[in-house]
KEKE-957344 format. One record per residue (C-alpha): x, z, y; residue number from 1; residue in one letter; chain. Coordinates in Angstrom, 3 decimals, decimal comma. Layout:
BEGIN
((X Z Y) NUM "A" "A")
...
This chain:
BEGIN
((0,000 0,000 0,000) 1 "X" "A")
((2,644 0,750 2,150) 2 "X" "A")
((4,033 -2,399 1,502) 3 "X" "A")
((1,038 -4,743 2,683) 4 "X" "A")
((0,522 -2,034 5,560) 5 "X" "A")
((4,337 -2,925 6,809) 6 "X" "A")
((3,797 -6,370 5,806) 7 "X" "A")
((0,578 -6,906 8,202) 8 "X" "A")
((1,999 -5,118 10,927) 9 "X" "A")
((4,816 -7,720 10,717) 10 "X" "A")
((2,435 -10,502 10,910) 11 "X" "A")
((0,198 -9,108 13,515) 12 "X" "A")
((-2,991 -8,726 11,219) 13 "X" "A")
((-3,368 -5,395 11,528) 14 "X" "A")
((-4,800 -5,481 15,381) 15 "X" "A")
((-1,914 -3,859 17,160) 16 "X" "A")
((-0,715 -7,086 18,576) 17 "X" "A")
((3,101 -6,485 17,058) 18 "X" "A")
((3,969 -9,635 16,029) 19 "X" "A")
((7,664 -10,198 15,180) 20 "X" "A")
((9,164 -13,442 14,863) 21 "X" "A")
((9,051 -15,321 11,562) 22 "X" "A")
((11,974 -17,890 11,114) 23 "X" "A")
((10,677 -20,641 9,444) 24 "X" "A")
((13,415 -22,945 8,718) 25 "X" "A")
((14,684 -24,424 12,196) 26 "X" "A")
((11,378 -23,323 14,327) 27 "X" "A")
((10,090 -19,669 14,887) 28 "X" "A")
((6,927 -19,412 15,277) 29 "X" "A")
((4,413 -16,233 16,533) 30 "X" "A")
((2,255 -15,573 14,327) 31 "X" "A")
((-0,897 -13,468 15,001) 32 "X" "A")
((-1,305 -14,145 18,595) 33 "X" "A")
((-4,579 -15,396 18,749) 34 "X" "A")
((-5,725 -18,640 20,032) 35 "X" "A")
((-9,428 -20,365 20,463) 36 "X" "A")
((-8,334 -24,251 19,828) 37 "X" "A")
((-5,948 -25,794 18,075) 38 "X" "A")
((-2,939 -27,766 19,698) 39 "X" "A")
((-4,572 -30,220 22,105) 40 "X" "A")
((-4,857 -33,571 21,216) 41 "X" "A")
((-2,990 -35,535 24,273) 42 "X" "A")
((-5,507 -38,803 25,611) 43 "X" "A")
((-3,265 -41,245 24,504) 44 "X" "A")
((-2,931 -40,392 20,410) 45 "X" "A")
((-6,935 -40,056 20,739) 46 "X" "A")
((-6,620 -43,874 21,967) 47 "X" "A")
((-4,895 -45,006 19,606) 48 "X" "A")
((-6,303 -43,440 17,010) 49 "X" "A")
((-9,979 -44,232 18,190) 50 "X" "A")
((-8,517 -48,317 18,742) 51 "X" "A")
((-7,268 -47,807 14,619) 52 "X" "A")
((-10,358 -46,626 13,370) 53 "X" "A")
((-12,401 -49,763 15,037) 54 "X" "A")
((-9,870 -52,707 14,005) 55 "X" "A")
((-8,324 -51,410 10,760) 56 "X" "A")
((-10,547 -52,356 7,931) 57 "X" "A")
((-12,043 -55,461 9,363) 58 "X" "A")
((-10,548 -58,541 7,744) 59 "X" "A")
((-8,026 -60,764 8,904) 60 "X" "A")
((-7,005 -58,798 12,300) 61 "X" "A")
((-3,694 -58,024 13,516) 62 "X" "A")
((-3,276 -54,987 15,323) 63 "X" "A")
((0,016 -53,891 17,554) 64 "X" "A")
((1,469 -52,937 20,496) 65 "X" "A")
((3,972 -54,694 22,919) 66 "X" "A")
((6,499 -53,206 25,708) 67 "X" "A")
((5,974 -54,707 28,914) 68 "X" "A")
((4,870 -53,839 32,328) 69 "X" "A")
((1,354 -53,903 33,912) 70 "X" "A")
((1,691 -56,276 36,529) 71 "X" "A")
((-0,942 -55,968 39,837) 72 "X" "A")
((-2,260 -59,306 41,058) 73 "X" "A")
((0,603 -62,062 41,017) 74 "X" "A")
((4,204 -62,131 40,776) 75 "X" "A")
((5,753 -61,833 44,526) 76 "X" "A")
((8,747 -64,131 44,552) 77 "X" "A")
((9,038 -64,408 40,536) 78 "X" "A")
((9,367 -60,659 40,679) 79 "X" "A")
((6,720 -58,241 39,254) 80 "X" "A")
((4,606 -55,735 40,972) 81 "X" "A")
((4,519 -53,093 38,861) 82 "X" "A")
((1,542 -50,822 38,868) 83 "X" "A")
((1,724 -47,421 40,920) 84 "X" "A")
((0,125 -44,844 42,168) 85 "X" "A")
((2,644 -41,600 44,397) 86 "X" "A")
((2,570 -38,764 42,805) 87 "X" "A")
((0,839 -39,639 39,549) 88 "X" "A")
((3,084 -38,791 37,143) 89 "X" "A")
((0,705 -38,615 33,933) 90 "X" "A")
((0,650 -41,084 30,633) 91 "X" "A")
((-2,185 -42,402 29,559) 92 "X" "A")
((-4,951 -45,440 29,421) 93 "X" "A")
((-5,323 -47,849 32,389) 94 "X" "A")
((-8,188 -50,146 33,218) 95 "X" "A")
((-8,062 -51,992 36,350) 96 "X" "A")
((-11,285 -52,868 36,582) 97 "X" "A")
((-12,448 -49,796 36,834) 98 "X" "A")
((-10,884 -49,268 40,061) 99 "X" "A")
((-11,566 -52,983 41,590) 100 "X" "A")
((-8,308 -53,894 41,225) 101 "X" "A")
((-6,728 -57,357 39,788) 102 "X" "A")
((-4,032 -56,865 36,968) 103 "X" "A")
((-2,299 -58,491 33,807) 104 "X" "A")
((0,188 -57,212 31,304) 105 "X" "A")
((3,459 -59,123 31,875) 106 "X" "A")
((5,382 -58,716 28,255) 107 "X" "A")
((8,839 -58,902 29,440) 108 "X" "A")
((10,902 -55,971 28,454) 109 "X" "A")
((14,213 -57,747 30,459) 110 "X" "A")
((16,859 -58,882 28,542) 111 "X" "A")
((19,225 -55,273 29,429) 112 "X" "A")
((16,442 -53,454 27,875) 113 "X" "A")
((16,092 -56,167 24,989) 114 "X" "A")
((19,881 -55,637 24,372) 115 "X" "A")
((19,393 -52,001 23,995) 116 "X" "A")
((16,507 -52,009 21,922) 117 "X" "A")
((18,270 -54,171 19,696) 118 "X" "A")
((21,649 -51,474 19,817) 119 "X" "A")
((19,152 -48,462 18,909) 120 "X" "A")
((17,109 -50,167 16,255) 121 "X" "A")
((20,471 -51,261 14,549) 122 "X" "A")
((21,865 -48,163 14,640) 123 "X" "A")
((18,900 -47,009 12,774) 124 "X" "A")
((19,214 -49,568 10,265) 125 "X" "A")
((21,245 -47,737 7,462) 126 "X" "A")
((20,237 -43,936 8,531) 127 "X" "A")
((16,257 -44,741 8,414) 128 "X" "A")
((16,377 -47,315 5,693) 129 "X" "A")
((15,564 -50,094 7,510) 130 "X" "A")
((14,624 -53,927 6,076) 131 "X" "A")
((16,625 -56,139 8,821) 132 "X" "A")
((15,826 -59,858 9,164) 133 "X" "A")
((16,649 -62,666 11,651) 134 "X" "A")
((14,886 -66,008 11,929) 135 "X" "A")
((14,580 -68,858 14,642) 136 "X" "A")
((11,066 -69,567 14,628) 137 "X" "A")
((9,109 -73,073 16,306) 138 "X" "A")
((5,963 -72,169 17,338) 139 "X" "A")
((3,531 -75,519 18,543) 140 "X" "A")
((-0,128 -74,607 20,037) 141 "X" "A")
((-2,991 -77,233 20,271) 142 "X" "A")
((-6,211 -76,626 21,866) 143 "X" "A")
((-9,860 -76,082 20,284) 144 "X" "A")
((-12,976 -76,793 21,521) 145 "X" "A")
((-13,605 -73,410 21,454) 146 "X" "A")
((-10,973 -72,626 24,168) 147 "X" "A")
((-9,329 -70,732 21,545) 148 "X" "A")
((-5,417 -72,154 20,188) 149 "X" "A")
((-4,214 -73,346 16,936) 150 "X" "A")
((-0,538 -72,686 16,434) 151 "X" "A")
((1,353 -74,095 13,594) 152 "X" "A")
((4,811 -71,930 13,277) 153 "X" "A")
((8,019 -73,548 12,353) 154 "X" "A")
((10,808 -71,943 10,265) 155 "X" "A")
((13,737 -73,374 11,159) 156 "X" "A")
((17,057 -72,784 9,370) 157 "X" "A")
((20,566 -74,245 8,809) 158 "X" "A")
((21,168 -76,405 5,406) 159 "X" "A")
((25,052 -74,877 5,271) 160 "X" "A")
((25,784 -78,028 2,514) 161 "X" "A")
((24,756 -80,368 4,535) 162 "X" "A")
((24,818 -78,712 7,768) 163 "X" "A")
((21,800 -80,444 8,866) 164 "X" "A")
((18,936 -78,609 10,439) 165 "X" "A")
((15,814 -77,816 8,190) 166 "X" "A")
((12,602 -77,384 9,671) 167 "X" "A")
((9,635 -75,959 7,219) 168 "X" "A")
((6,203 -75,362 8,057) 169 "X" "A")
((5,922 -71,490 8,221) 170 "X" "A")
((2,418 -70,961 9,151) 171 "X" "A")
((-1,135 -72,682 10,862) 172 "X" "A")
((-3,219 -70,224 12,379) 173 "X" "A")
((-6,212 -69,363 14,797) 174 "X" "A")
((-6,097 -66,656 16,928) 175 "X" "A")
((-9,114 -64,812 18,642) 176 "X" "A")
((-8,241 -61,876 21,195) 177 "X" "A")
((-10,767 -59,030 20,104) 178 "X" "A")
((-9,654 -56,285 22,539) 179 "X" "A")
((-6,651 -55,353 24,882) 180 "X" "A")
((-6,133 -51,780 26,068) 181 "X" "A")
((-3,423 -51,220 28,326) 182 "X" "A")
((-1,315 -47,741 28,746) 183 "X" "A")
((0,394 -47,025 32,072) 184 "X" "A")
((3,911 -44,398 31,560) 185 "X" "A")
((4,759 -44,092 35,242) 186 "X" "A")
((7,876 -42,067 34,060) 187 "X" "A")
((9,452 -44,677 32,299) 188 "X" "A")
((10,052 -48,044 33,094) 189 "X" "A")
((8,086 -49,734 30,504) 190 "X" "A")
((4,451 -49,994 30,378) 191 "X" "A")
((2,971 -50,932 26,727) 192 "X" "A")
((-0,668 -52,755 25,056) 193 "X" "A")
((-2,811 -52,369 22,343) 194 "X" "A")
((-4,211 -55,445 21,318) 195 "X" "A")
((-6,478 -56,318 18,218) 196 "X" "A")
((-6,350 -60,282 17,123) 197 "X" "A")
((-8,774 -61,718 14,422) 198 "X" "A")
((-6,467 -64,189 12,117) 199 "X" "A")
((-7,363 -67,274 10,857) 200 "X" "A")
((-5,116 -69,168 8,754) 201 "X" "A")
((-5,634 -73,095 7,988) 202 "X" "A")
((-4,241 -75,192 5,591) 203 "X" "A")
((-0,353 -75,905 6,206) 204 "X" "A")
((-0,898 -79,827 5,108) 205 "X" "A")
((1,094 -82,357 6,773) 206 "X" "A")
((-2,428 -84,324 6,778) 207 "X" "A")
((-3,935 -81,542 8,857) 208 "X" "A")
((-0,749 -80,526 11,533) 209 "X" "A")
((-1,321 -84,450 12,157) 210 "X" "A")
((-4,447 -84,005 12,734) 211 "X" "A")
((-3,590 -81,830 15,673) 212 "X" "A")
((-1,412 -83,636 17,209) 213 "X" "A")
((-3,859 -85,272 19,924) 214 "X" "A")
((-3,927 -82,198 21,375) 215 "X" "A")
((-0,684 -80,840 21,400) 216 "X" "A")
((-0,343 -78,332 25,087) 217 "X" "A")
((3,080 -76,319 24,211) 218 "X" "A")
((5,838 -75,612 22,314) 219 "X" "A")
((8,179 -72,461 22,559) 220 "X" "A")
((11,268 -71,431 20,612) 221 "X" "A")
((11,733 -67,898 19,239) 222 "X" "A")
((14,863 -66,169 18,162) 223 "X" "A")
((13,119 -63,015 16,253) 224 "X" "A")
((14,908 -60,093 14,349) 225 "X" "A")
((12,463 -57,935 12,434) 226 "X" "A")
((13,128 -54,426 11,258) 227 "X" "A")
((10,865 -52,989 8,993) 228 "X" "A")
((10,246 -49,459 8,418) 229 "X" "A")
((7,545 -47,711 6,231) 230 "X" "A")
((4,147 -49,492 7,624) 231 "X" "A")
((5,317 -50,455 11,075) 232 "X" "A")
((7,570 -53,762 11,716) 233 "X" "A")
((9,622 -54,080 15,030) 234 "X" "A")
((9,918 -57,163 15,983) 235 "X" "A")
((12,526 -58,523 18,764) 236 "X" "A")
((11,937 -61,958 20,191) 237 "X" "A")
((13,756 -64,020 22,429) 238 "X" "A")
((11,068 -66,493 23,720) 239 "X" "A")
((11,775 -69,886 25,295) 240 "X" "A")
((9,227 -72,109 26,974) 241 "X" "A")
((10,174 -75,258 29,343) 242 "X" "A")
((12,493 -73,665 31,364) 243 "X" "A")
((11,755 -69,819 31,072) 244 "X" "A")
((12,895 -67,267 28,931) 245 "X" "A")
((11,239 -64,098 28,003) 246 "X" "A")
((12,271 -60,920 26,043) 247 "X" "A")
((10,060 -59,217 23,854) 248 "X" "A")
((9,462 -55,854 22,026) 249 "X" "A")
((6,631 -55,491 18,876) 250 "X" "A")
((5,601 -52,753 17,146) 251 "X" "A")
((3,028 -54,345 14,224) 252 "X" "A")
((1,270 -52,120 12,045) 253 "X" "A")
((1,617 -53,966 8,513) 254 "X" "A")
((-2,114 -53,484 7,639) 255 "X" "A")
((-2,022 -53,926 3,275) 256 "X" "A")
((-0,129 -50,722 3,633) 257 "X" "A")
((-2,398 -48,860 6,075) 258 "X" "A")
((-5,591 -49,963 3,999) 259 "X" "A")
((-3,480 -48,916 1,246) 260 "X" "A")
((-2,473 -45,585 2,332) 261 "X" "A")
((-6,155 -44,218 3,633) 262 "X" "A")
((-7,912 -46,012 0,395) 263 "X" "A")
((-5,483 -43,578 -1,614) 264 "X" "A")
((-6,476 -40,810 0,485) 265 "X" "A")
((-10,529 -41,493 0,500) 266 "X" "A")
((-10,338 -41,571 -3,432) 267 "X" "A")
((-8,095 -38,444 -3,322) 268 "X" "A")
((-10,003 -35,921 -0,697) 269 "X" "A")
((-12,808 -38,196 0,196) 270 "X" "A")
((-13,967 -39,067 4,126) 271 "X" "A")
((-12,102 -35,769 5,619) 272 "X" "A")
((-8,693 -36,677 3,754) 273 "X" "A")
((-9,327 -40,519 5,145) 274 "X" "A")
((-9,649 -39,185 8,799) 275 "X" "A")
((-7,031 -36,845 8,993) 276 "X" "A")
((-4,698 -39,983 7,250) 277 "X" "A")
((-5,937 -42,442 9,688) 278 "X" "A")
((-5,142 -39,773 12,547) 279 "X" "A")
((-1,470 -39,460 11,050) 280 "X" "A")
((-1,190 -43,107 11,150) 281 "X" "A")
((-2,197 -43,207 14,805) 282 "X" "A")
((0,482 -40,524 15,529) 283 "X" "A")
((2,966 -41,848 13,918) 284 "X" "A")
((2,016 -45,556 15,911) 285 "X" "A")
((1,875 -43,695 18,945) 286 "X" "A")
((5,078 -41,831 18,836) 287 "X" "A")
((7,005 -44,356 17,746) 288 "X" "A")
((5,881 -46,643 21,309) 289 "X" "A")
((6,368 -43,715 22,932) 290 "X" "A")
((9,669 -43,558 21,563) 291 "X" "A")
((10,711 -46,588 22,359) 292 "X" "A")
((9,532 -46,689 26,286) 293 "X" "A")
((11,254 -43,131 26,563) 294 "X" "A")
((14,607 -45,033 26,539) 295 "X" "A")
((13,826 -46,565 29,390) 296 "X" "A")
((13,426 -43,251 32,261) 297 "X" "A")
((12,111 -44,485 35,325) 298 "X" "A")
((14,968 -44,829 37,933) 299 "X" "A")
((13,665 -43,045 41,441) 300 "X" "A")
């Protein structure tokens, strides 16, 4: 008796508000102090996990999110007005028209911050177990009567017997935009989007790219490395288009192993056990984008 007497005084059960400190591995933790909620769940994992549980099971949609910069009205002299408001200093979801105001998401990350992207996911390569992979991509859109785009991907590659170029069709496929939600970070320099895409893929036939070629509108080049890691790929892309080039951050939920992971949960613990996964999933989505834009402070 003695014994659980000593041990709930310890642990702050017994009422007298004695709590000692409890070292539990690297963290110490108070335990018995009494609280009404548990830790608060910040606005911007609620997004993301509200944006996962709308898009995730519906066939055929990508979902991911992109660095960039949430640009008001036009660019002024090629350069981009960034969004701002003094003294707001708070994360979290931004909808300009809401507030009458006239804005786009510009998906540059700059080539200084593309370069150290690239330095921090590659020294994370061997340590996190990382699948690397680099490819040179030709991407080709032609328009729909719908207003919608039909791009046919190119792989292109290097034939090192012959050292002729080799060009294979990669993929043909329809996009549809199903929602955008953009997230302001006013204390880094990086802004970044959600955005949900409904995927339709068409036959790859030479018959059928021919087909298309009436209405060719654009072509761009990408130079793309890809690290995967668990259910999340990071992709880095060096765009080109005419005479522009743009530099480009990725994070892309790979969805058979998200529908995978909460279908194992559902059957294990049923529709709690499938929340509280999907709600780890969107954590884990959010922190690593928020991981990512915090190596880029905001210079004052």
């Amino acid at each position: 008796k003695k014994e659980v007497n000593k041990r709930k005084r310890e642990e702050g059960e017994d009422g007298s508000g004695s709590a000692k400190r409890v070292n539990n591995g690297d963290n110490y933790v108070l335990p018995g102090i009494p609280k009404l909620f548990e830790r608060p769940v910040a606005t911007y994992e609620e997004d993301f996990y509200q944006f996962l549980r709308e898009f995730y099971a519906q066939p055929s949609v990508e979902i991911e999110a992109k660095l960039g910069r949430i640009n008001l009205g036009g660019q002024n002299n090629g350069q981009i007005t960034r969004v701002s408001y003094p003294g707001f200093n708070s994360e979290g979801s931004f909808d300009a028209s809401r507030c009458g105001m006239s804005a786009n998401f510009i998906s540059d990350v700059e080539k200084i911050n593309h370069e150290k992207l690239n330095k921090y996911l590659n020294d994370h390569v061997n340590t996190k177990n990382m699948i690397y992979r680099h490819t040179y991509l030709l991407d080709r859109f032609y328009k729909t009567s719908d207003r919608n785009q039909i791009r046919v991907t190119f792989e292109v590659a290097k034939d090192y017997l012959t050292s002729k170029t080799v060009i294979k069709v990669l993929e043909v496929m329809k996009k549809v935009n199903l929602r955008n939600q953009d997230f302001h970070a006013p204390q880094s320099e990086l802004d970044y989007r959600l955005s949900a895409k409904l995927e339709e893929r068409l036959p790859n036939s030479t018959e059928f790219i021919n087909s298309l070629q009436p209405n060719k509108e654009l072509e761009r080049f990408k130079d793309r490395i890809s690290y995967t890691f668990q259910m999340f790929s990071f992709d880095l892309t060096m765009v080109k288009q005419n005479d522009r080039t743009q530099f480009e951050m990725e994070i892309e939920l790979i969805r058979d192993a998200v529908l995978e992971m909460v279908a194992k949960a559902e059957h294990e613990g049923g529709e709690k056990k499938k929340d509280f996964t999907l709600r780890m999933i969107a954590q884990s989505f959010c922190s690593n984008v928020r991981g990512l834009i915090s190596l880029f402070p905001r210079r004052m």
